[in-house]
N, C-alpha and C positions, 0 to 999 in steps of 0.2 A: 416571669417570662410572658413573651408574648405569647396570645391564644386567637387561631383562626376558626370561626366557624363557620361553615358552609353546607349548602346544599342543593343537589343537582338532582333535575328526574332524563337524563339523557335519553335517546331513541339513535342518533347516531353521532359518529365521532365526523363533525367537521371541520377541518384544517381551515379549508379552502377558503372559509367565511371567513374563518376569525383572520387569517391571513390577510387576507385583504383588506380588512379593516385596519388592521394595525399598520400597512404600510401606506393607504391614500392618508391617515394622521399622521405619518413622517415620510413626507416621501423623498424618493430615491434618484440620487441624481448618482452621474459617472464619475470616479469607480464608486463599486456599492459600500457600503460601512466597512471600517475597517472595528477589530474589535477590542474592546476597551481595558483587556489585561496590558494590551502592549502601546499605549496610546492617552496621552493625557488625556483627563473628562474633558476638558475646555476645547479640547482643538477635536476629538472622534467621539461624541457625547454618545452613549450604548443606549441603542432603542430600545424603547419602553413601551410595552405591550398592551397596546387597548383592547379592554373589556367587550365584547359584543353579544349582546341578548340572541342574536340567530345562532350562536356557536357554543352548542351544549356542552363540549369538554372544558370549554375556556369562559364558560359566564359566571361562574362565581370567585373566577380567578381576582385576585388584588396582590399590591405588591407588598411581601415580606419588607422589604427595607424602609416603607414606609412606617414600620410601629415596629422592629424589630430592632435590638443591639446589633455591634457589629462589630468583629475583632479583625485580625488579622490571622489570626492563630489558627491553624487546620485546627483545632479541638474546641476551639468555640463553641459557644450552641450561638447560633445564630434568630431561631426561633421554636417555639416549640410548643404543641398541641396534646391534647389527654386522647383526643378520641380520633378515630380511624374509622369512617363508613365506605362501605366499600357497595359498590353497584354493578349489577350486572345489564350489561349493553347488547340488546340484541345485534344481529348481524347476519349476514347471506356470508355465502363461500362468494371470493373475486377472481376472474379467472386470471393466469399468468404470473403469478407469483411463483414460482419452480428457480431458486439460483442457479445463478452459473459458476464460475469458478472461485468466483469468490464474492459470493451473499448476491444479495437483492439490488439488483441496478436499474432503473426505471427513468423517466424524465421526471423533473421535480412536479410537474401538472398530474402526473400520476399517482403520486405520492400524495399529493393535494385533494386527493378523493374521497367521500366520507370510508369512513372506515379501512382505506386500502392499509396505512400502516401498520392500524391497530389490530387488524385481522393477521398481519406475519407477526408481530409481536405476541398474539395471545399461543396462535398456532405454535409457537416456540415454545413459550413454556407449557402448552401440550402435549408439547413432545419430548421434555424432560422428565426424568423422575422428580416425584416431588423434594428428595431429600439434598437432588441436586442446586435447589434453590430457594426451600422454604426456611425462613429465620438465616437466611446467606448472605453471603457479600457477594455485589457484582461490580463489576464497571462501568460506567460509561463514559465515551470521551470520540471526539470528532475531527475531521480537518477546518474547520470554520467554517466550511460552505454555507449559501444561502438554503433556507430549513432546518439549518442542525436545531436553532433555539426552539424551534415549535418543537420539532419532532425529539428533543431531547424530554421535555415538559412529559408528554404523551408516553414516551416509555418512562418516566418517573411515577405516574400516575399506575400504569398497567402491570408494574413490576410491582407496585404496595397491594393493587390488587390481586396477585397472585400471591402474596404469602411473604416477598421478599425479604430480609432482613434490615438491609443497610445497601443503599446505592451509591457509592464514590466515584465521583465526577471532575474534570477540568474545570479549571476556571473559565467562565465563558461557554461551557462545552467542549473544547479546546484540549484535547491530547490527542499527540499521535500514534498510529497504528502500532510502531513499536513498541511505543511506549503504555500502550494499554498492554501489550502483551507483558511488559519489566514488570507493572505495578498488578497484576495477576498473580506473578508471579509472587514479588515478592511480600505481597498482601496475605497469600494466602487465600484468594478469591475463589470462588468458585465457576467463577466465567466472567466474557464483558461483551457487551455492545460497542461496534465500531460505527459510529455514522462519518461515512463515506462513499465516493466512488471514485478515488483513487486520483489515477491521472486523468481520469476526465471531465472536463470545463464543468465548471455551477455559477450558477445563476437562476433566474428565474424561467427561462427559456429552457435550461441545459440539466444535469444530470445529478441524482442524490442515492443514495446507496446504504445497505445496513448489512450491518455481519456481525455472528454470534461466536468468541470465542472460547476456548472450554478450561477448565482451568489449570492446564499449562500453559495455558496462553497461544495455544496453538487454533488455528480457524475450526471452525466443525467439521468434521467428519462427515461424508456423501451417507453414513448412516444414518445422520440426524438431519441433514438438509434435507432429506429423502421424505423424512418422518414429519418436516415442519412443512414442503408442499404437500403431503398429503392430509396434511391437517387442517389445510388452508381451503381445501377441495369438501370439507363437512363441516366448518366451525357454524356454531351458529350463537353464541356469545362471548361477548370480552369483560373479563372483569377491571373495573376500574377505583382505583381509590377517591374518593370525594374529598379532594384537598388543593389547596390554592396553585398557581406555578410556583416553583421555588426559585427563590433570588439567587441565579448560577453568578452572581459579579463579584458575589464576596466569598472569601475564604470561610469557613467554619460549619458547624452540622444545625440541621434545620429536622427538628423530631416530631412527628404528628403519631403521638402512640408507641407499639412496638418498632415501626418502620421509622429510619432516617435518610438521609440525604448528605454527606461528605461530602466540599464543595475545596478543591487541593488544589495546590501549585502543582500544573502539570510539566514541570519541567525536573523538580528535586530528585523522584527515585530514580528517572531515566537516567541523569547525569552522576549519580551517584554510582549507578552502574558502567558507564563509561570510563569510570576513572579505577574501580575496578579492573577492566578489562586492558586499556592503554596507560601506557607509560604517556603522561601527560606533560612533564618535565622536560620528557625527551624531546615532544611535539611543541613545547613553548620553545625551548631551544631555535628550533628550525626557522618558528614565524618569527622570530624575534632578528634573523639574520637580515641585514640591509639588502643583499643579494637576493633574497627570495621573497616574492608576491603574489600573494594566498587573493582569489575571488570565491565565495559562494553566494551562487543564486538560489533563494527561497524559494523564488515562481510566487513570489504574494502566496504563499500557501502555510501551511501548518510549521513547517518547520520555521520558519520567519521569528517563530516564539523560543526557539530552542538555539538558535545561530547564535545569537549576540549572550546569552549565559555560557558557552559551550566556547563558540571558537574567540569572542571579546575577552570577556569576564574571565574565563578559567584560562584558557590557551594565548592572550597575548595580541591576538590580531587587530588589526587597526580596524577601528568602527563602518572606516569607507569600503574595507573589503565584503561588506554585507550589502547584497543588491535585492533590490524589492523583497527585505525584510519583513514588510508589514503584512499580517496576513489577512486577508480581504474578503468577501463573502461569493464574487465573481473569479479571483486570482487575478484582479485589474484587467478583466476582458482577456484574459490570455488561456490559453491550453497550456495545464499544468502538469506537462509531460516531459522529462528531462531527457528529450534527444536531437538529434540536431536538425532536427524541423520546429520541435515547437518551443527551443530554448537556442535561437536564433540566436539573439544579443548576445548572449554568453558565450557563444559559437565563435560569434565573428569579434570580440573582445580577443577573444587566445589565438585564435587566427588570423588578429591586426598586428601591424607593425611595433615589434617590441610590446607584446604581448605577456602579462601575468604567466608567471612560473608553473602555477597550479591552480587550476580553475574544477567548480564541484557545482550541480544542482540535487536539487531532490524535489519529489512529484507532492502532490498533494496533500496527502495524508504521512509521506513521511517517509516511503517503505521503499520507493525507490532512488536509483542515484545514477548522475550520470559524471566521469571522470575526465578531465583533460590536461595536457599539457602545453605548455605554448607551440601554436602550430601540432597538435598531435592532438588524437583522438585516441583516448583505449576504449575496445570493444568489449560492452558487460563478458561476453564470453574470455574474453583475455583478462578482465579485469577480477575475476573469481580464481582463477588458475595462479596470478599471479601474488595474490594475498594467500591463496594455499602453499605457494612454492614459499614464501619470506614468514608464513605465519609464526613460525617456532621462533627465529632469534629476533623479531620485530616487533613481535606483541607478548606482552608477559604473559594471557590468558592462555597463550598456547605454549608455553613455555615445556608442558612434556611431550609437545608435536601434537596435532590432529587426530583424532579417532577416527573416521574416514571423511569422504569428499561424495559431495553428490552434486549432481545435474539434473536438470529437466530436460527430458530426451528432445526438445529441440535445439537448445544449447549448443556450441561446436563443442568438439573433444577435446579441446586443450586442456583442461579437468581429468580427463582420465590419463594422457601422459606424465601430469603428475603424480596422479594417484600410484601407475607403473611405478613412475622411478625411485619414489618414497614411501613402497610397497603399503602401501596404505587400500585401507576396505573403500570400495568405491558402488557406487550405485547410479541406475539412471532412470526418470521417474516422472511419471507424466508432469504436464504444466500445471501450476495449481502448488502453491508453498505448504500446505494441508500433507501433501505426500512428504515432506520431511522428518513433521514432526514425530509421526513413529520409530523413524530410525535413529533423530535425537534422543528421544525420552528409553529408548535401549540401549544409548551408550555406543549406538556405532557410527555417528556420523557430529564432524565438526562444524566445518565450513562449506556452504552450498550456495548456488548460485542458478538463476536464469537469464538466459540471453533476452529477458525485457524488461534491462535496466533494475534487476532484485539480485541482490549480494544479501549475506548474512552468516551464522555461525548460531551454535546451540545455547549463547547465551540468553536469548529470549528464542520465542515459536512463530515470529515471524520473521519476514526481510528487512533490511535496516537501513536506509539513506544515510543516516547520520554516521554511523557507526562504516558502514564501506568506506566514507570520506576519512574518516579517523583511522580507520585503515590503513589506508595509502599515505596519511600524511605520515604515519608512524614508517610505512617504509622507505619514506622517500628520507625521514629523519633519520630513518637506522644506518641509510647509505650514507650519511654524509656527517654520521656524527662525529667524525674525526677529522674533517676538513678544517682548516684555519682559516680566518677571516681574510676574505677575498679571493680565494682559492676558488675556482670552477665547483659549481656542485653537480652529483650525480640530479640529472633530472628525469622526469616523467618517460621520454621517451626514449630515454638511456636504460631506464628501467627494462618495457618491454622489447627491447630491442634486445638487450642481454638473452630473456627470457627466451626469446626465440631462437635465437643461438643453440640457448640449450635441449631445447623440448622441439623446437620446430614453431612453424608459423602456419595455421588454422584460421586457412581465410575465409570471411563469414558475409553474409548480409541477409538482409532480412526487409520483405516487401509485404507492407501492410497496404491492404482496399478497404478502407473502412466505410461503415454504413450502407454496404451493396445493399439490392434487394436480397433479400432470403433466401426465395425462391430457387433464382440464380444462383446464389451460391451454394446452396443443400442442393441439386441439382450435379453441380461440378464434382464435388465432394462425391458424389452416387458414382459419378462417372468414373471418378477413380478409383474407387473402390473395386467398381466392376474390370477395369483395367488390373490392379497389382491380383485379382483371383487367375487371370489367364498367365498374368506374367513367371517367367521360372527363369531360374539362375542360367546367367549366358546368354540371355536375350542384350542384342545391342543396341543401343541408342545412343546415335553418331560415332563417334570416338570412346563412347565411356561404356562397359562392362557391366550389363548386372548380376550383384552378388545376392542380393533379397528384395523383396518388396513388402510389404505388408501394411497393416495397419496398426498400431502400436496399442502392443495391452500391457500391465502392467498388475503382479503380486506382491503385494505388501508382503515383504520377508521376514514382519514382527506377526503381522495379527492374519495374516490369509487373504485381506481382501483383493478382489479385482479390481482392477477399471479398463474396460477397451474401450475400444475405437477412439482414441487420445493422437492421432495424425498418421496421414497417409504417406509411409515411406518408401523414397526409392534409394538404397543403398548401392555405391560401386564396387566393383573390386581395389578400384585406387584409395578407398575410404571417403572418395566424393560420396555427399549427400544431399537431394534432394525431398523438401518435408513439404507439409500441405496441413493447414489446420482452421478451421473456423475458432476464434475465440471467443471467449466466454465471458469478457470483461466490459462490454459496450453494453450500452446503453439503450441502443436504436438500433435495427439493423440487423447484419452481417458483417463480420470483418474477418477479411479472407487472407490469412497470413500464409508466405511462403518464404523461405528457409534455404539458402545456399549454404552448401559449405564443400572446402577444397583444403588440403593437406598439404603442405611445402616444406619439405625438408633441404631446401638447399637455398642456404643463407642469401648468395648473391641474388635473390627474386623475390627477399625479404621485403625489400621497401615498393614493390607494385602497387599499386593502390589494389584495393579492393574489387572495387567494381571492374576494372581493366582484369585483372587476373580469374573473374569469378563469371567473366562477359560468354564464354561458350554454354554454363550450366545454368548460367541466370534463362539465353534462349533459347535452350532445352525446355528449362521448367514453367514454360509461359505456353510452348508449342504443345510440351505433354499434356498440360491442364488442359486444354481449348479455355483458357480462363477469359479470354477478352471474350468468345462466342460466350459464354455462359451470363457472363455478370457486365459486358457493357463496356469496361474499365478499358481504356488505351494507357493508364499510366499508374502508378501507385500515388497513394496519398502522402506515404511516409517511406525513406528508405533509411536502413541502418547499415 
């Protein structure tokens, strides 16, 4: 076997150097690299990382596959080492590391700072018991973004230094949010590392993200994100192992000592579970009909690697139904947000003249999704309720019905009319998919959803793009399994339009101001707060009734925990609602979301648009904020 020796006297961990060394030696032209699991060497040749003496973590690095075997086989050794010295890196506490909703979101220049990653990564497993990780399996696995390769290296390194056992990784770096959650799962892991920031933009300008998930696969618990900025607030070393970067291109294990390196096809356990869960048969059926035409858009993101084994390879669908596939390190300069501001194309494809039947995106990392039919929009909030109401005779995995149904209380309630009518345990539960996972892992909750584009179910611990897509294409398949060739099929908007029929129509939107200043926006938020303490049942505002105001808290009904101040509500008597929330998912900024929703029980004002029927409580909830006095904004950024 091959044997690496090396040695380092570091003083700090700098990115930022080695970083730039290696891309003025390949440089970058538009769009950025695409990556080389999905991409002949010849035509996307996978950059190759130059050595730099300024860059203590990365100067004794050399490339494994220059003197190493190389299989294809996930159990390979790919190379392998006797010895393991491990270094301890001095360091300062860096201020601003505290996550928000979900892990650590920064600009990637900030990430790029000596020590800034390594100091949450060591603080992490500070904040662990040791038994949670020493001699363990962990994961780790990424959307492709521009950083994941450095910053993959770096928690390979720091993870041998703490004690690790075995680190299992993407090709590439390369597995989605879901999907690290499946292979936790069904690894038997004891947690994983997601590098990400979701749906929004990367690049070297724009945004890079890390999150710690526990081994159900579920995000961490505010007990330990809690535990990991406070440990970020006194670290004062990082431990690091003294070993090369490990070649992430090839499949098989790379051993330096007791610690290894697992380097997997990140698509096998996920889709293994898929086919699990869905009658897949029944979904090849549908695409395979002349009459029906299937679009999903990647967004150049993470799933781009999972579409074409998934809905090609296993399901049937024509190759051309995959649009910007390739997953890219930018997302080809685009915002990889599947709504219909920043998945435009897709938008206006199913809203053109003779438009595809069924059109699908997913966000970055994987976890979100957005759903369409030709000329029709479904709203994540309809699109959650409507997979609850078909999940029993549509999907095999629910084949004994749903255990219950949950939401994140800013979601519309069409979720709980289900929940009513198919007496089912229901729940509602701040924003943050983290609040689910206790109610999964006790057995009372199936299928849950939020109104920002996250669908999903207790088969893994987080939200699922791929799987809401499979979804739907399973009910649009279940409606039409008896149709004969040529026969009209039930379609997308035949679907929810039934649905409303029966449960009613929960009309919804949603105005995001992204990137306000702070100030302004924490400001607004004061204001209202100070408003809903004077407010009491029966006060009017214009036309509409108030039944509550408050600000939303919420107790975990498995383990006791709290969380308030989770959004500023004003509830009607008609079951109108008005919400108010700063998110916790950006990167820069403030973004200041606010939350209509209206209740329609009567069929014929079914088809109103949205914004037309929601136009009285939209300028209510602009007047009640003084939001343009506070923050600036005459218009939103994004409207759903």
């Amino acid at each position: 076997m091959a044997s690496f020796c090396a040695r380092i006297e570091p003083t700090s961990i700098s990115i930022s150097k080695h970083f730039k060394s290696a891309r003025n030696a390949f440089p970058l032209s538009p769009p950025i690299r695409c990556l080389s699991f999905f991409n002949s060497p010849s035509n996307f040749p996978l950059r190759k990382t130059a050595p730099s003496s300024s860059s203590p973590i990365f100067a004794a690095s050399s490339s494994p596959s220059s003197s190493s075997s190389s299989s294809s086989s996930p159990s390979a050794t790919v190379a392998e080492s006797q010895s393991l010295k491990i270094k301890s890196v001095p360091t300062k506490p860096i201020e601003g590391q505290k996550t928000g909703t979900s892990g650590l979101r920064k600009k990637v220049k900030v990430f790029m700072q000596d020590n800034y990653l390594a100091n949450w990564i060591q603080a992490l497993f500070n904040s662990l018991a040791p038994e949670d990780y020493k001699d363990q399996l962990l994961v780790l696995g990424g959307d492709g973004r521009y950083f994941n390769r450095e910053a993959a290296q770096l928690i390979i390194k720091i993870a041998a230094g703490n004690g690790v056992g075995k680190i299992m990784i993407g090709k590439d770096g390369i597995m989605s949010t879901p999907a690290v959650s499946a292979v936790i799962r069904k690894r038997k892991a004891n947690g994983g590392f997601i590098m990400s920031a979701s749906h929004n933009p990367g690049g070297p300008e724009y945004d890079w993200g890390i999150k710690f998930n526990y081994s159900s696969g579920q995000p961490a618990p505010e007990s330990i994100t809690d535990k990991i900025y406070g440990n970020t607030l006194s670290i004062s070393e990082i431990k690091m192992a003294d070993i090369p970067d490990v070649d992430l291109s090839q499949l098989g294990v790379t051993r330096y000592g007791n610690f290894s390196v697992e380097v997997v096809d990140p698509v096998g356990d996920y889709l293994e579970l898929m086919q699990e869960v869905f009658d897949f048969s029944l979904i090849r059926d549908l695409l395979s009909r002349p009459n029906f035409r299937f679009v999903f858009d990647a967004m150049h993101a993470v799933t781009g690697a999972y579409a074409k084994p998934i809905f090609v390879d296993m399901l049937g669908a024509s190759p051309e139904s995959i649009v910007n596939g390739v997953p890219l390190e930018d997302f080809g300069h685009g915002h990889p947000d599947p709504n219909l501001t920043y998945a435009k194309d897709l938008v206006n494809v199913m809203f053109g003249e003779n438009g595809p039947d069924f059109g699908a995106a997913s966000d970055g990392d994987g976890d979100r999704n957005m759903i369409l039919g030709r000329q029709f929009f479904v709203t994540p909030s309809d699109s959650v309720a409507i997979i609850a109401a078909n999940a029993k005779e549509a999907i095999p995995y629910f084949k004994s019905g749903p255990k219950g149904l949950a939401r994140s209380m800013p979601t519309s309630g069409a979720l709980d009319r289900v929940a009513e009518k198919l007496n089912l345990l229901f729940y509602e539960v701040p924003t943050g998919w983290k609040f689910f996972g206790n109610l999964m892992d006790a057995g009372k909750l199936s299928v849950c959803g939020e109104e920002s584009f996250g669908t999903g179910s207790d088969h893994i611990r987080e939200k699922d793009g791929i799987w809401a897509v499979l979804a739907w294409l399973s009910i649009i398949a279940y409606r039409n399994k008896d149709k004969k060739p040529g026969e009209a099929l039930v379609s997308v908007g035949d679907v929810v339009k039934q649905h409303w029929a029966t449960y009613g129509r929960n009309f919804f939107s949603r105005y995001d101001y992204e990137e306000c200043e702070s100030e302004g926006a924490n400001k607004m938020v004061a204001y209202l707060r100070e408003l809903i303490s004077t407010s009491k049942a029966g006060d009017k505002y214009g036309s509409y009734i108030l039944k509550f105001a408050d600000d939303f808290s919420y107790v975990d009904p498995v383990d006791g925990s709290v969380a308030s101040k989770q959004g500023v509500r004003f509830v009607f008597t008609d079951g109108s609602r008005i919400i108010f929330r700063l998110s916790g998912t950006g990167s820069a900024g403030a973004t200041v979301r606010v939350y209509i929703e209206q209740f329609e029980s009567d069929a014929s004002k079914h088809d109103v648009d949205a914004q037309i029927a929601l136009k009285p409580l939209i300028e209510l909830a602009l007047s009640l904020s003084k939001l343009k006095e506070f923050t600036g904004r005459e218009k939103p950024t994004v409207i759903t």
